[in-house]
C-alpha positions as CSV (number, residue, x, y, z in Angstrom):
1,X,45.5,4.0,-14.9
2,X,43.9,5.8,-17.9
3,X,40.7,4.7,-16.9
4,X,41.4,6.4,-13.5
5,X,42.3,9.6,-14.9
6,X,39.3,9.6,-17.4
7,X,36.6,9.1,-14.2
8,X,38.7,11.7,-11.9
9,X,38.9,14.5,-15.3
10,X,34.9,13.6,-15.3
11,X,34.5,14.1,-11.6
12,X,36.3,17.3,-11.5
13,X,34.9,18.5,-14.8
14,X,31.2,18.3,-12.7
15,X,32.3,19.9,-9.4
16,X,33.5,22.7,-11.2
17,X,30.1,22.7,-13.1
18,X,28.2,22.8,-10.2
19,X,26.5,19.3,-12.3
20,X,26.5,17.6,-8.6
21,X,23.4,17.9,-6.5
22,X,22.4,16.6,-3.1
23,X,19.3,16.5,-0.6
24,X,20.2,19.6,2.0
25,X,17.0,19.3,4.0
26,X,14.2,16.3,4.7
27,X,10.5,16.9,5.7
28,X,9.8,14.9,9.1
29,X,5.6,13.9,9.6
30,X,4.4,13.0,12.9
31,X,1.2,12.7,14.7
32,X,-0.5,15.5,16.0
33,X,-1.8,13.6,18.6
34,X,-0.1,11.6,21.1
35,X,-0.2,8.8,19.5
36,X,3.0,7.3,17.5
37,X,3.1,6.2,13.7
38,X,3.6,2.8,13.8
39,X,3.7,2.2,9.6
40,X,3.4,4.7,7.0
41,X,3.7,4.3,2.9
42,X,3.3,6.5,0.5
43,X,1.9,6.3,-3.0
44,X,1.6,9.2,-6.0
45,X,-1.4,10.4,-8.1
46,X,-0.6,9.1,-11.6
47,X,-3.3,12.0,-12.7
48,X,-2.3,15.1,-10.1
49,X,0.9,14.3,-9.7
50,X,0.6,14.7,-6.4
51,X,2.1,12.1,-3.7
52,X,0.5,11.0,-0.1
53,X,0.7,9.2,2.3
54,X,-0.9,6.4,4.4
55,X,0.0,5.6,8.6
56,X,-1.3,3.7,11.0
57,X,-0.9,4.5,14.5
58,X,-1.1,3.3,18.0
59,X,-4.3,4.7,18.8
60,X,-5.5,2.3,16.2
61,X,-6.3,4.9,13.5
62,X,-5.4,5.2,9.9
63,X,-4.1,8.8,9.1
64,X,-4.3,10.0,5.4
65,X,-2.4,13.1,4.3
66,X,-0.8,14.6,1.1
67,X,2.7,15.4,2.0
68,X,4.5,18.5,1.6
69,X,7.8,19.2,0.5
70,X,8.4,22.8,1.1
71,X,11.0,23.9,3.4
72,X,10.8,24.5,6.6
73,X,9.4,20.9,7.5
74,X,5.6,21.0,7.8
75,X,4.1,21.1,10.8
76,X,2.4,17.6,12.5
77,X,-1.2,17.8,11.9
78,X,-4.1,14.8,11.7
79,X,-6.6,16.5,9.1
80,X,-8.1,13.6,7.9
81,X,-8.2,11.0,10.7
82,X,-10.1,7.8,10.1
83,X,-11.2,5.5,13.2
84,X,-11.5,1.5,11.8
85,X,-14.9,0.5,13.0
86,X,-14.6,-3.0,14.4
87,X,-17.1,-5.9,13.7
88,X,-20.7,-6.5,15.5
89,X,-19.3,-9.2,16.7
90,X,-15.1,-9.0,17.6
91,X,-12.8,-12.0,16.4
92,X,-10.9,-14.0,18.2
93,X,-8.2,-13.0,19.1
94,X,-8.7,-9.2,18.9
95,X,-7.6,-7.3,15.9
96,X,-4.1,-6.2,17.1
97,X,-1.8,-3.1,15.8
98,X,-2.4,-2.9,12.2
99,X,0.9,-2.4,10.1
100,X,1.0,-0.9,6.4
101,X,2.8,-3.1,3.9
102,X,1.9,-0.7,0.3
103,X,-0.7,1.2,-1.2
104,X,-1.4,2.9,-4.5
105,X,-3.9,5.4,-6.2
106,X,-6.1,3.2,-8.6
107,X,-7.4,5.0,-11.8
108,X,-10.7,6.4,-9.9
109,X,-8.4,8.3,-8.0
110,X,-9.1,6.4,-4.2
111,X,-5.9,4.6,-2.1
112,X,-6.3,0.9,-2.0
113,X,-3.7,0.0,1.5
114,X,-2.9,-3.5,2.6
115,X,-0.8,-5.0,5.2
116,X,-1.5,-6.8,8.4
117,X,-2.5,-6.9,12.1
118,X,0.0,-8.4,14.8
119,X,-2.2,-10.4,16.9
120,X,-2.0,-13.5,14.3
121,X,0.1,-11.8,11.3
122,X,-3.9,-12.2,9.8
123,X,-3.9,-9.4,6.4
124,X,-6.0,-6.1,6.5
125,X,-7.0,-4.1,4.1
126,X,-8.8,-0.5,3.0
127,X,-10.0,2.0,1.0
128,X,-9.9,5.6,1.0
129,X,-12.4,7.2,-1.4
130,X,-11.6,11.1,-2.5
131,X,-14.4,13.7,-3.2
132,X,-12.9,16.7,-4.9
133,X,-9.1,15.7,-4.4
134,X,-10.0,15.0,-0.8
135,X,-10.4,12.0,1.5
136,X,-13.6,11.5,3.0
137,X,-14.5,8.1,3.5
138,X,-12.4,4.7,4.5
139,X,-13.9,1.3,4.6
140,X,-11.8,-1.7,5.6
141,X,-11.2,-5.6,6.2
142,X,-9.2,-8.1,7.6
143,X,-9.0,-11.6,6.6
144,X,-10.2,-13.7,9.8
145,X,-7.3,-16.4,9.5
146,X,-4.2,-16.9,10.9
147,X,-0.7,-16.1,9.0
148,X,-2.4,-14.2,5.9
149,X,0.0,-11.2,5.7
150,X,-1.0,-9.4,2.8
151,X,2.3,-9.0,0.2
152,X,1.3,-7.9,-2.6
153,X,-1.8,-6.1,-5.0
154,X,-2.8,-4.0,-8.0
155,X,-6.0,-3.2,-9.4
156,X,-8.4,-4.4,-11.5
157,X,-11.4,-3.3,-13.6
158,X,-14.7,-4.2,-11.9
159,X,-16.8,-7.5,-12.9
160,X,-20.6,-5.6,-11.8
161,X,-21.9,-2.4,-12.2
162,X,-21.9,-2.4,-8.2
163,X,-18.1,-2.0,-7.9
164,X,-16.5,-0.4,-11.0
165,X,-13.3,-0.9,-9.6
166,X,-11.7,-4.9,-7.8
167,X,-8.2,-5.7,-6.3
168,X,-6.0,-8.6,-6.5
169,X,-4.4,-9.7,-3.2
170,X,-1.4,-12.3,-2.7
171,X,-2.4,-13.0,1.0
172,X,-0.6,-16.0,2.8
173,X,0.0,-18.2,-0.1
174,X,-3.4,-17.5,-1.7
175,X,-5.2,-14.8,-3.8
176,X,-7.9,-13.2,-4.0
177,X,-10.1,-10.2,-5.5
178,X,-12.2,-8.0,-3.4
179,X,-14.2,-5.2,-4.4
180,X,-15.6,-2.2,-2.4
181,X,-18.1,0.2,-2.5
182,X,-18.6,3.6,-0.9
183,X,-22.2,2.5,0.5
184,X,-20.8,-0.8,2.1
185,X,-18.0,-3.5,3.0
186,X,-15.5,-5.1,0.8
187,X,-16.8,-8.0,-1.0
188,X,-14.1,-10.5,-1.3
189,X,-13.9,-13.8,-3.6
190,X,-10.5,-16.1,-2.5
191,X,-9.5,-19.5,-3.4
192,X,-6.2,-20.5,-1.7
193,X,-3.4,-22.0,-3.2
194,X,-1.1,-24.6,-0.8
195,X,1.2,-25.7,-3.6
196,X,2.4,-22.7,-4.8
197,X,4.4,-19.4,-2.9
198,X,2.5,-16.5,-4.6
199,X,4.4,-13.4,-4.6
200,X,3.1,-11.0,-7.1
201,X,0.3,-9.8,-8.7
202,X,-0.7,-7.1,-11.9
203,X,-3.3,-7.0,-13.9
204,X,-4.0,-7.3,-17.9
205,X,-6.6,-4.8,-18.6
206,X,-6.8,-5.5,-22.6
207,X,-7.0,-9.2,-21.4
208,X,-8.9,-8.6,-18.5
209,X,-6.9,-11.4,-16.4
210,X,-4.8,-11.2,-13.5
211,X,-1.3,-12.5,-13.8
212,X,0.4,-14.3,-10.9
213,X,3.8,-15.5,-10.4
214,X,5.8,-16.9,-7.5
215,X,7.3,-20.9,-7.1
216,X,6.3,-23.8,-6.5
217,X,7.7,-24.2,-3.1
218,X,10.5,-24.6,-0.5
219,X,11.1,-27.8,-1.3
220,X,11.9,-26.6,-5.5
221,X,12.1,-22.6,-5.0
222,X,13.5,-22.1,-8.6
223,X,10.6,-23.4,-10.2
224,X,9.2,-19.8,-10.9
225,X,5.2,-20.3,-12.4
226,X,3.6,-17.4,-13.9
């Protein structure tokens, strides 16, 4: 009973502070097209502080924006728009709706996004380069098998002077590192892993290593390995 009255005296010491706060409004982002969001994620600027955000829609485009908070909510606009440019020649089956997982800034400053298409749950990927604080290119890529969602990533420092910056990926229950250049594709360097259930991924930059844990199975899921 004391313990009641103690957290009731501290509850009503704060209302009569004014020491509660709540969110009185919310900012709501659509397409200024048509065309509906079908995933978005949003990541922050370590450096600028400054967060955006990543959607796909169902006009088969990746929208890139940097969000605003002020009040009233802002108004829908596509400023920075990015088509995916499919391959010369198209899988099999066709690359479906793509779906967002995650993203982040890596230290260069660029988006690195990952996630998945529907037509076989096979895992996509891309990268949005910045020029002066602003998006202006997006290269991408999709893994051409079957059930290789993409769960997890981080980054990594580069291994050539070609690509100063990699990524790990946990991707079906494999991993891999790709790499990606503003003047091409995304190189990409896998080796999968049947016996284990990969489910995360950072990276040791004084070590230069990845580090990957996850279990060995369903058959013995609490045999974590990292």
């Amino acid at each position: 009973m004391k313990k009641f009255t103690f957290l009731l005296t501290i509850i009503s010491s704060m209302i009569l502070s004014e020491n509660l706060y709540s969110q009185d409004y919310h900012s709501l982002y659509q397409s200024a097209t048509s065309g509906l969001f079908q995933s978005f994620v949003n990541m922050s600027n370590p450096t600028t502080a400054e967060t955006w955000f990543v959607a796909s829609d169902d006009d088969g485009k990746i929208i890139v924006m940097q969000m605003d908070f002020s009040y009233p909510n802002p108004q829908p606009q596509n400023i920075w728009a990015f088509s995916l440019t499919m391959p010369a020649t198209p899988p099999t089956p066709a690359i479906g709706q793509i779906y967002l997982k995650d993203g982040f800034f890596d230290p260069e400053g660029n988006i690195f996004v990952y996630g998945f298409e529907e037509a076989s749950n096979r895992g996509v990927y891309a990268k949005i380069f910045f020029t002066n604080n602003l998006p202006t290119t997006l290269i991408w890529a999709f893994i051409n098998q079957s059930n290789t969602q993409i769960t997890d990533a981080c980054w990594a420092d580069g291994y050539s002077g070609a690509s100063t910056m990699n990524y790990g990926i946990i991707y079906g229950d494999a991993f891999g590192r790709v790499n990606g250049s503003i003047m091409g594709n995304f190189g990409f360097l896998g080796t999968r892993k049947s016996v284990l259930n990969l489910t995360s991924v950072s990276y040791d930059q004084s070590e230069n290593k990845f580090v990957l844990s996850g279990n060995s199975g369903i058959n013995e899921p609490r045999q974590f390995i990292g």
